[in-house]
N, C-alpha and C positions, 0 to 999 in steps of 0.2 A: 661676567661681562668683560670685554676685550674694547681696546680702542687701540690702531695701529698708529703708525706715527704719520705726523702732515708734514707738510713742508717746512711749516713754521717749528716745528716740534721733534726733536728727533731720538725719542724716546717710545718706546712701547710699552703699556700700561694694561694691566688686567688686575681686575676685581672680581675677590668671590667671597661673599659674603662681609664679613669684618675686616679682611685682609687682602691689601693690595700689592701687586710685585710690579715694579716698576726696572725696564731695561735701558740702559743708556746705549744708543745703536748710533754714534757718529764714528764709523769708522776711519782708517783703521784701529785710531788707540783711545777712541771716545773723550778727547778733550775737552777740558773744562772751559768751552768758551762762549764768547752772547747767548746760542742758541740753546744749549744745554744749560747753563743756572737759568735762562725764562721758564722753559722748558719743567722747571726742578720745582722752581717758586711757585709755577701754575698749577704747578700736579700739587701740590702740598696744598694750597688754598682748597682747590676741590674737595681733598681727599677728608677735612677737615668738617667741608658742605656735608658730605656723604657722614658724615661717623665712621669713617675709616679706624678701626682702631692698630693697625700695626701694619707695616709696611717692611715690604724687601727690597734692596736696591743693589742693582745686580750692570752689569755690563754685555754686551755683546760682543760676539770674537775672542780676541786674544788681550782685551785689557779691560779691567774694571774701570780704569780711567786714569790715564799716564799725566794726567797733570794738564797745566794751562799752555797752551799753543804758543811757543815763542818766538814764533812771528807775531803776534801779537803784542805781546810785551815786550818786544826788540824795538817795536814802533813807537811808545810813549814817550809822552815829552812829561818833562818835571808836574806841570797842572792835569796830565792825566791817571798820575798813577795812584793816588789816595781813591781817584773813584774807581780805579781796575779793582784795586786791593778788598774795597769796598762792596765790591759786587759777588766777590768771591765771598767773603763772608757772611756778607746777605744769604746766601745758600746755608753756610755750615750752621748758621744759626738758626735758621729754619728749620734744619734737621733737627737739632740738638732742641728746640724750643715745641718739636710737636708732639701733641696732646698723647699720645699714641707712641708706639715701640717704632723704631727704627731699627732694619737690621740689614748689614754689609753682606752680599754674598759676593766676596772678590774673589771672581773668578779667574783674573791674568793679573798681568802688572795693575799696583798699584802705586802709583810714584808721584812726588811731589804734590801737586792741587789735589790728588787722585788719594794720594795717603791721607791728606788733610780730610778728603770727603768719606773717607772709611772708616776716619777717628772720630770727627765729630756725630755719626752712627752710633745709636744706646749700644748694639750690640755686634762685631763681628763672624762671622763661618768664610770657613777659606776652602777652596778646593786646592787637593795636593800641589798642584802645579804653580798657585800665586807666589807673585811676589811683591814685600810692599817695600817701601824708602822713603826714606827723606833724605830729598836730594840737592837742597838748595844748598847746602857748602859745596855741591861739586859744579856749581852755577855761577858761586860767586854769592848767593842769596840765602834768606833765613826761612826756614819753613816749620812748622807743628812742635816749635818751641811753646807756644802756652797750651797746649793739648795733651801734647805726649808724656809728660814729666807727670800730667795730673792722672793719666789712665795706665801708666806701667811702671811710674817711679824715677824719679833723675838719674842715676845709674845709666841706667838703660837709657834714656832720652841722648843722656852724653853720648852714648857708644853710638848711637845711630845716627845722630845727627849732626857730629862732628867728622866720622865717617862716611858718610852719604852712604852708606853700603848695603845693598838691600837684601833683606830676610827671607828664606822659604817659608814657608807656610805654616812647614812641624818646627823652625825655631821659632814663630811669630804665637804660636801658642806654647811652650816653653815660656818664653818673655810677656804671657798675658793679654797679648794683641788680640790675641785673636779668641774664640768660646771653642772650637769645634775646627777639626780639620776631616775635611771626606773627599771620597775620588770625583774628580770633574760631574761624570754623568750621575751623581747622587747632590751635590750642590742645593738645584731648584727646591728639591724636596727636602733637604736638612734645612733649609732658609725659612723656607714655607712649615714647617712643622714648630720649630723656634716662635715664629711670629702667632702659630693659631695657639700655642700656649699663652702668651704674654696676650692676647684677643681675647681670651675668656677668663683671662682677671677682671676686677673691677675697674672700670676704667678711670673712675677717678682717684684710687687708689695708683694706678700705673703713672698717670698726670704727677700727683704726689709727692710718690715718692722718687720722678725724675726729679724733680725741681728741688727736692729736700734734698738729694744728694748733693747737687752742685753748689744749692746752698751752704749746707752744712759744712763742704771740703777744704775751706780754709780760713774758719771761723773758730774761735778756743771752744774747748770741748761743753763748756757748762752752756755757753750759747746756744751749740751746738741742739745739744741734748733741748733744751726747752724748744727749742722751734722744732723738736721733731716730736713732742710732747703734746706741743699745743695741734700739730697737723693731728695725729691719733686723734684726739677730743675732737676735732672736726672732722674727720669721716667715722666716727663710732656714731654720728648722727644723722649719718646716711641713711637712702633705703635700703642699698649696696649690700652693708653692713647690714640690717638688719636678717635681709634674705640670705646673705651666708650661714647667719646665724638658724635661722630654720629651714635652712636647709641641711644643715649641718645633724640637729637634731633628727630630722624627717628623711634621713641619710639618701637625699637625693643631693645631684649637679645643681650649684646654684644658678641662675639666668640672671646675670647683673645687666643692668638697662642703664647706668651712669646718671643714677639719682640717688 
């Protein structure tokens, strides 16, 4: 099932079965601005309604999404910017907080709001030709400083975002950024193939063990371990679980239903 975009909306959205791909289509360089984070937040609630269990999030043109429009932020006054700052986040956390797999297919630039929206994604694929940055030292401004350092190491976080200088694709996977690099017109289909794996896990298992990751990531190790201990004991008592298990035996594909 397809829905193209309205006026209010400027995103193109397709559903087929558990897995939905969603296009960000405000050209030229898909800015991250009002009409795109409503646009993100709407789709996410729905997809949430549906049992959506994994999503692609993909760009139109020539950019996955170059960041926040600076005419717009050229225009804030001191009492607007916590809630600009605010709105953008509302989005990443969205991502980072849904039920279900999120996966980046950045297909052009991704740069500043744009990297930010490709980090906060469970999972990256880059087509040869992307490029991602963080570019707010060449702004004057700070970007994907608590993100980056947690998903590819300080090192790396320093080199990129004290240099603003942006990565190709085959070094963006090199440095961890990214899962997979493939040619432009193979993209859709490498996004889409990632996501209907991470779809026919268990879903509440996928739920799980995002949340025990980020739990876990900077918490002492003995803590650590026991909150991922106790989540086991609570999905061993799944149905989930239990149908993997016979089906495991009955060496069929198990059919998790997220109970």
């Amino acid at each position: 099932m397809s829905h193209g975009p309205s006026s209010s909306s400027p995103i193109h959205v397709a559903i087929e079965g558990p897995v939905a791909t969603v296009t960000l289509d405000a050209p030229p360089l898909n800015l991250l601005g009002d009409p795109v984070r409503q646009a993100i937040l709407a789709m996410l609630g729905d997809f949430k309604t549906r049992g959506v269990r994994a999503m692609v999030l993909t760009g139109a043109g020539r950019a996955f999404c170059a960041g926040a429009d600076l005419r717009d932020e050229a225009k804030l006054t001191p009492d607007q910017v916590q809630a600009f700052l605010d709105a953008d986040e509302a989005v990443f956390t969205a991502l980072a907080e849904f039920p279900g797999a999120t996966i980046a297919a950045v297909n052009g630039y991704a740069y500043g709001g744009g990297f930010e929206l490709a980090l906060a994604c469970d999972i990256r694929i880059a087509a040869r030709g992307a490029k991602l940055a963080g570019v707010g030292v060449t702004i004057g401004l700070t970007v994907s400083t608590a993100r980056l350092s947690r998903l590819a190491g300080e090192a790396v976080a320093l080199d990129l975002l004290l240099t603003g200088r942006a990565v190709t694709a085959d070094e963006a996977l090199g440095l961890g950024l990214v899962s997979a690099v493939v040619e432009q017109d193979a993209l859709g289909a490498e996004a889409r193939q990632w996501a209907e794996v991470v779809a026919s896990r268990a879903p509440l298992s996928v739920r799980a063990n995002k949340l025990a990751l980020r739990h876990c990531a900077r918490r002492p190790l003995a803590e650590a371990v026991a909150y991922e201990r106790s989540e086991w004991a609570r999905l061993q008592r799944t149905r989930d679980h239990k149908e993997a298990l016979e089906a495991f035996f009955a060496k069929r594909p198990p059919v998790f239903t997220g109970e």
